[in-house]
C-alpha positions as CSV (number, residue, x, y, z in Angstrom):
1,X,22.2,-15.4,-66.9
2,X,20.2,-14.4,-63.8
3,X,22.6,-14.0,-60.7
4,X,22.6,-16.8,-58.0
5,X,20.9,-14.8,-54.8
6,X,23.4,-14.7,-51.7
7,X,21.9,-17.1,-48.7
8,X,25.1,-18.1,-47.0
9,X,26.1,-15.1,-44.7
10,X,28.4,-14.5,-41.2
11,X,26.3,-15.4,-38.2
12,X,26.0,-12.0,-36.8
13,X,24.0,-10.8,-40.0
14,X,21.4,-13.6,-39.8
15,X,18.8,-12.1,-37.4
16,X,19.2,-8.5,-38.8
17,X,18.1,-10.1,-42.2
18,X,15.2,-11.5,-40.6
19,X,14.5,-8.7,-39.1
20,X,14.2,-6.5,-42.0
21,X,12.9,-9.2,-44.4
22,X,15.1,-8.4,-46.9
23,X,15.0,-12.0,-48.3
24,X,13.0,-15.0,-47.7
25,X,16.0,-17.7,-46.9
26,X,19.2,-17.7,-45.1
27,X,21.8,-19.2,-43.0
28,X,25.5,-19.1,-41.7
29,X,28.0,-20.9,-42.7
30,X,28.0,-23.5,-39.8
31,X,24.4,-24.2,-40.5
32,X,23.6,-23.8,-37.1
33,X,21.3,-20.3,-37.5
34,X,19.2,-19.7,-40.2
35,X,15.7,-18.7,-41.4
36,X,13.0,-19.7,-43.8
37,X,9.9,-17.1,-44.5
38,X,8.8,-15.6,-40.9
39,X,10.6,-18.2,-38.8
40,X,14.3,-18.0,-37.2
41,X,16.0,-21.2,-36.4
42,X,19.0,-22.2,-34.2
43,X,20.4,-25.9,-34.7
44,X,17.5,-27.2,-36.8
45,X,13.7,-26.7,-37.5
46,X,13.0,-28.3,-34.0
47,X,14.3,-25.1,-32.2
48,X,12.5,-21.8,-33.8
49,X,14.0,-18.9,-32.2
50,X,11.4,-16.5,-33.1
51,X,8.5,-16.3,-35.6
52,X,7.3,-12.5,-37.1
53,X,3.5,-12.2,-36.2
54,X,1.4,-11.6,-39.7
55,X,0.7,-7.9,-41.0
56,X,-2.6,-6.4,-39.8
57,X,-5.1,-4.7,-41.8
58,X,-6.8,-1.4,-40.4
59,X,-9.8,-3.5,-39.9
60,X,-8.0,-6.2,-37.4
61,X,-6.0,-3.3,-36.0
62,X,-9.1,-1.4,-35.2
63,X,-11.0,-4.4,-33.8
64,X,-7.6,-5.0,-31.7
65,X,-8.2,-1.5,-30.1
66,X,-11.8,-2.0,-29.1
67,X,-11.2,-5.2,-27.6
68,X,-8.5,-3.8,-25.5
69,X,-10.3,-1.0,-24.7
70,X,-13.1,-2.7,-23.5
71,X,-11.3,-4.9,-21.5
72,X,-9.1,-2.1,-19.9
73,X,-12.7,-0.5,-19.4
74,X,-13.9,-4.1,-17.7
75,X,-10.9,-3.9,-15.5
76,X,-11.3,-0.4,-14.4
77,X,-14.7,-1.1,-13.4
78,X,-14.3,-4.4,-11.4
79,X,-11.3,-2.3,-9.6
80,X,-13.6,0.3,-8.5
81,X,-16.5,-2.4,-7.5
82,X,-13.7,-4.1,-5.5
83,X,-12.8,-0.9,-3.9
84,X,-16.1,-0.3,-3.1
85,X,-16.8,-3.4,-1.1
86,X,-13.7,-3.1,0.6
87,X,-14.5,0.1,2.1
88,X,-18.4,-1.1,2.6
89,X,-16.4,-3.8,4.9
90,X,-14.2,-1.8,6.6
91,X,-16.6,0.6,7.5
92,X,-18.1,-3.0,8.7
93,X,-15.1,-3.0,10.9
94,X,-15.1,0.1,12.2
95,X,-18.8,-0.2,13.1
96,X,-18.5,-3.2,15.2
97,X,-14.8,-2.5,16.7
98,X,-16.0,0.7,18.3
99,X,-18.8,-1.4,19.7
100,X,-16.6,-4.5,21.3
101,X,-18.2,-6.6,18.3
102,X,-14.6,-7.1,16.9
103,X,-11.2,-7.6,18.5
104,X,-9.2,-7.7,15.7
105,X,-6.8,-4.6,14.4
106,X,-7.4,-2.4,12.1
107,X,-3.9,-1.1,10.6
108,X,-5.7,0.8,7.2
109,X,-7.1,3.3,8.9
110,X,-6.7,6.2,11.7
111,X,-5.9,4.9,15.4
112,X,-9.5,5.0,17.0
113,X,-10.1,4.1,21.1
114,X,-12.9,2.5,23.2
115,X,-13.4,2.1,27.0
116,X,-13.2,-2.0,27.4
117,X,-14.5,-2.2,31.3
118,X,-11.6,-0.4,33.0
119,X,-8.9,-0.2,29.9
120,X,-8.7,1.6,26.9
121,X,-8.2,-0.2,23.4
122,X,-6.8,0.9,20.8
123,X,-7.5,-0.3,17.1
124,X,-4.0,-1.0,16.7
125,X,-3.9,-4.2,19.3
126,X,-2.9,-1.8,22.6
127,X,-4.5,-1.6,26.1
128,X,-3.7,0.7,28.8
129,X,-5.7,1.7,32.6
130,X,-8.3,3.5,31.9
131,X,-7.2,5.9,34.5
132,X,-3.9,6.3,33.3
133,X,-5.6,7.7,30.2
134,X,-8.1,10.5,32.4
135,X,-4.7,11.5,33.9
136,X,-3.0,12.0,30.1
137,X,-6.4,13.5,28.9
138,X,-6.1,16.5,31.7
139,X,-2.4,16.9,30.5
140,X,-3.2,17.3,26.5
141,X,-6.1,19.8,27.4
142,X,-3.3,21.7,29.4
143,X,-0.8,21.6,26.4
144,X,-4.2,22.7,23.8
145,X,-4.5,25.5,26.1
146,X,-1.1,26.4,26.2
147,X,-0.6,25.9,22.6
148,X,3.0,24.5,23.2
149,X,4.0,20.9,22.3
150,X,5.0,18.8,24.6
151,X,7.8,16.4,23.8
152,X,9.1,13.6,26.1
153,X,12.0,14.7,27.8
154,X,13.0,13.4,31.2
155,X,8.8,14.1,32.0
156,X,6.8,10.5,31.1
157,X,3.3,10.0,30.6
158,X,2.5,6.6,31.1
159,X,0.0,4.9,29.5
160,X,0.2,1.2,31.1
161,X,3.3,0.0,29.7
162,X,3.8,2.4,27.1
163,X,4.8,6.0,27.5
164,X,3.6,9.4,25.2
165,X,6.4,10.5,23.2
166,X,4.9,13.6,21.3
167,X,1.4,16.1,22.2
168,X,1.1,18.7,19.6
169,X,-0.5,22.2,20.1
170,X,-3.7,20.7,18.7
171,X,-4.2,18.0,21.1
172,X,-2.5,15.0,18.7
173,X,-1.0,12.4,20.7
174,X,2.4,10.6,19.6
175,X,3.0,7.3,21.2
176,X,5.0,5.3,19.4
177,X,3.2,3.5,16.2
178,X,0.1,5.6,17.6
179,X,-0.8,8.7,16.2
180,X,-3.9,9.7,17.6
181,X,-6.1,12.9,16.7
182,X,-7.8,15.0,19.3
183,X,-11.0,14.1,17.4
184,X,-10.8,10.5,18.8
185,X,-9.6,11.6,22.1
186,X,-12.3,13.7,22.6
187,X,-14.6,11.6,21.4
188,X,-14.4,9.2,24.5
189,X,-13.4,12.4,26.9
190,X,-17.0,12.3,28.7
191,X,-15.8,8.3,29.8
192,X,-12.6,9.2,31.2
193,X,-14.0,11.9,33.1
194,X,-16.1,9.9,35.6
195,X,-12.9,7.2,35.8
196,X,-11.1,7.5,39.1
197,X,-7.2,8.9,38.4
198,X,-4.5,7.3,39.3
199,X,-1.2,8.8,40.6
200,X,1.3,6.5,39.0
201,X,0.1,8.0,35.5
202,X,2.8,10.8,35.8
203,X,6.4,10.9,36.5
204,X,8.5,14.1,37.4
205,X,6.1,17.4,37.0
206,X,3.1,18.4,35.4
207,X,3.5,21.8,34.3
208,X,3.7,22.0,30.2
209,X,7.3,21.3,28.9
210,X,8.0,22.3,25.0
């Protein structure tokens, strides 16, 4: 006589037996967990659990491969096109901030400066006299020379409202959220030279403090 197969088991074994597939059928004691072929049940065949997916061939598994390859490879490209076009409009940006064509702020790249009638703009949103920043300029060509840093300390540069907290050796200037390269500085040096300076740009003296 052919032995009955064992389909009643404790609860906890259920999903392990689905799992491996070591039979087709089974189900606790309660009733209220069980599975039939690739499907796992809780409380009835209204609430499947899980379901295993069906076996691939090498074929499917191949074709699975290539179609996620050439999608990763779709992605990838439309990443770099998109990456292109942003820079192509930044650059856009950049282009017409330096020229007064745009006012906004441009946080994604390095703090740049213009001469706006008698103020200085920066790209971050900041405005200062114009000859506050000729008196500054003469001050960071005096710490390049020395090749000292400056750091604030009792000796303020003002800049309008805001004050220089950092120069270093190569001309950089630290002014809060601003860090700004000698490059830039330099760039609209030959401006501030012909702008009258003002006296209220410096506080305390102006020899070179490290």
């Amino acid at each position: 006589m052919k032995k009955r197969k064992k389909l009643v088991f404790d609860t906890g074994e259920i999903p392990h037996l689905w799992a491996h597939r070591t039979q087709e059928e089974a189900r606790n004691r309660q009733g209220n967990l069980y599975f039939t072929g690739d499907t796992i049940y809780s409380y009835g065949s209204h609430f499947p659990i899980a379901r295993h997916a069906p076996e691939l061939d090498s074929d499917a598994l191949t074709a699975i491969r290539k179609r996620e390859a050439q999608r990763s490879a779709e992605k990838a490209e439309q990443t770099k096109r998109e990456r292109a076009e942003a820079l192509v409009r930044q650059q856009e940006l950049i282009t017409k901030w330096r020229v007064g064509q745009y006012s906004g702020c441009l946080y994604d790249v390095p703090v740049m400066l213009r001469i706006d009638g008698d103020q200085v703009v920066t790209s971050r949103g900041a405005r200062f006299p114009a000859s506050h920043a000729k008196r500054a300029l003469a001050f960071v060509r005096k710490v390049r020379e020395s090749g000292q840093a400056y750091v604030r300390n009792g000796h303020t540069i003002h800049l309008g409202p805001y004050a220089i907290d950092r120069i270093e050796p190569d001309g950089t200037v630290k002014a809060g959220c601003h860090v700004v390269s000698w490059e830039e500085i330099e760039r609209i040096a030959p401006a501030l030279d012909s702008v009258p300076t003002s006296a209220s740009a410096i506080d305390s003296t102006s020899e070179v403090q490290s």
